[in-house]
C-alpha positions as CSV (number, residue, x, y, z in Angstrom):
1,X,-11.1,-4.9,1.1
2,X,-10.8,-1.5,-0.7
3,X,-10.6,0.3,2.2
4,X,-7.3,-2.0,3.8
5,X,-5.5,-0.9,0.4
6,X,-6.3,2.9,1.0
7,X,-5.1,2.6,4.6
8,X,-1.8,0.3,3.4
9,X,-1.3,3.1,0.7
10,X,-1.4,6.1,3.6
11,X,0.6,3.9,5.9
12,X,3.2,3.3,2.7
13,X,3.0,7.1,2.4
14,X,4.1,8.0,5.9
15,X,7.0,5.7,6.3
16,X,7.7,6.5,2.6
17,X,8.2,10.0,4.0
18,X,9.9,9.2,6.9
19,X,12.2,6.9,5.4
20,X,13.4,8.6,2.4
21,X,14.0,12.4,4.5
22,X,16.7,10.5,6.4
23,X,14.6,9.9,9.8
24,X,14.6,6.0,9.9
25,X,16.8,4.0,7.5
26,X,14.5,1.1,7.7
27,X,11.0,2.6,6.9
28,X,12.7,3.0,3.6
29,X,12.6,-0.6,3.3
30,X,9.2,-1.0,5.1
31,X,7.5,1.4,2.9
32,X,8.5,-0.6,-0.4
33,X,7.0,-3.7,1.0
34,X,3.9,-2.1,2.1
35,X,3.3,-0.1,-1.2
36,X,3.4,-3.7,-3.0
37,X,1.0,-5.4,-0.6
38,X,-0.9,-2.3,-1.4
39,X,-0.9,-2.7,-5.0
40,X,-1.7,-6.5,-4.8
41,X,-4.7,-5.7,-2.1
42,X,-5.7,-3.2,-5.2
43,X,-5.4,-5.2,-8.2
44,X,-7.4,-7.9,-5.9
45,X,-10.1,-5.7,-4.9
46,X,-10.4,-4.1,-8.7
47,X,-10.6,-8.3,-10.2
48,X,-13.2,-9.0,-7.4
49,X,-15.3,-5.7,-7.9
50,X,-15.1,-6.3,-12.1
51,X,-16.7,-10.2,-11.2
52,X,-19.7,-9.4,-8.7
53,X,-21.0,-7.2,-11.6
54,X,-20.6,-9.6,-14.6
């Protein structure tokens, strides 16, 4: 599950890039919404990780 934030977090990243140096308007948007799905895939993988070693 790790890995799916990572590649959310590069994809976030790129149309981060994209969006915010003028090239598309909406990958502005896109990228918000995929850095928080990144952030929520995160904080889930870090609670999961935390209770297999307890």
């Amino acid at each position: 599950m790790l890995r799916y934030a990572v590649i959310f977090f590069i994809v976030a990243l790129i149309a981060g890039a994209l969006g915010f140096g003028g090239v598309a308007g909406a990958a502005a948007g896109i990228a918000k919404i995929v850095f928080y799905i990144f952030l929520v895939l995160l904080l889930v993988s870090l609670v999961s990780n935390l209770l297999k070693k307890a």
